[in-house]
N, C-alpha and C positions, 0 to 999 in steps of 0.2 A: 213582409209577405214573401212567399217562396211560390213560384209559378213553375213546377216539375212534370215534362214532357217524358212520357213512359208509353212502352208496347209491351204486353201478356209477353209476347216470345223474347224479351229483355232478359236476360239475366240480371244484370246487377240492379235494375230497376225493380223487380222482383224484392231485392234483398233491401231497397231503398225503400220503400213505401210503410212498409212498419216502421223502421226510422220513423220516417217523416209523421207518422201516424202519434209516435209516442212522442214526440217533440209536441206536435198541436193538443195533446192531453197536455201534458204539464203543462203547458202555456197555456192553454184556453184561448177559446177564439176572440177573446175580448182584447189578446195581444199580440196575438199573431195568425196570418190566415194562410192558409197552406191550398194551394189548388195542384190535385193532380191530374195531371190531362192527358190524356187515352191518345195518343196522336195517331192518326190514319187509320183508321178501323171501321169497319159499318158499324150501323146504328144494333145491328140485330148481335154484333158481335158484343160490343159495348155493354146493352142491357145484361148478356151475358157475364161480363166480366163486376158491372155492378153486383149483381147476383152473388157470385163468389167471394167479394169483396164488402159484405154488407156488414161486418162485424168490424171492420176497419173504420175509425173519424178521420173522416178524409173530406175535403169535398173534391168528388169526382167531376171531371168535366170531358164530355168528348168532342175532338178535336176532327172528326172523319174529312174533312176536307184539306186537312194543314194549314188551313187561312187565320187562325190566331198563332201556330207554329209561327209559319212565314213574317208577324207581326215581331216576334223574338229569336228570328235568323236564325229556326231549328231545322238545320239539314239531314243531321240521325240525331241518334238519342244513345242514350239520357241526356237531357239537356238540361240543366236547372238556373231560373233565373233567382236571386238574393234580392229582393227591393228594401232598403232600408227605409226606418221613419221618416226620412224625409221623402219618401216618394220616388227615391232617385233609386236606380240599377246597383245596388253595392258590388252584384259579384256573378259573373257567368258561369259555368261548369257544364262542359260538353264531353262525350264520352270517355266517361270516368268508368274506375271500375270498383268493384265491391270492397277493397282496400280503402279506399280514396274516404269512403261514406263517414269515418271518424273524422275525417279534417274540417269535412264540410259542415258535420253535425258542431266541433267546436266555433267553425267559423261564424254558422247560426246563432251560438249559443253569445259570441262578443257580440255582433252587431244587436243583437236583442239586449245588452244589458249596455248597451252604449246610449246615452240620450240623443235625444236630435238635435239636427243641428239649427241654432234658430237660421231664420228667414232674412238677409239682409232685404230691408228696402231700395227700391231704386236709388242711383244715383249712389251709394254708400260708398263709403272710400278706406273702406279695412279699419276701421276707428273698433 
């Protein structure tokens, strides 16, 4: 799952969200979920920006309070968080810039073709 923290007045977030947009095409949602989130914006701006944005698979989320930001220590932006198959944080990336978006796209591209890791049970002892 990729949880990407973006504002319209972003630059490299601008150039990120096609990115992210063609990563969730070839993957399909059945293997990967991509949330972009509007952070700090009104509601009236937001529909807006839906508007604009309705030809993009994305799922848009807005964030107008910061209170799901503040859940993933987003102070500015771009922020993007990596959650790997196991549920766990793979990989944080906070203002990056439009260079950057090739590393992060390969770096998606390994953890998606990485299996998960199984689950030790309680008590396991590295066996």
């Amino acid at each position: 799952m990729i949880v990407s923290f973006w504002a319209s007045w972003c630059g490299p977030c601008g150039k990120e969200l096609p990115v992210l947009a063609t990563i969730q095409k070839k993957g399909t949602r059945d293997k990967i979920a991509i949330f972009a989130v509007n952070w700090q914006k009104s509601a009236d701006q937001f529909r807006q920006i839906r508007r604009a944005f309705k030809d993009i698979d994305l799922t848009l989320v807005s964030d107008e309070s910061g209170r799901f930001g503040r859940q993933y220590g987003v102070n500015g932006i771009p922020h993007m968080v990596v959650i790997g198959r196991d549920g766990r944080i793979a990989a944080v990336h906070v203002g990056y810039g439009e260079s950057e978006i090739p590393v992060l796209v390969d770096e998606i591209n390994s953890l998606w073709n990485k299996p998960a890791e199984p689950e030790c049970a309680e008590g396991c002892s590295g066996q």
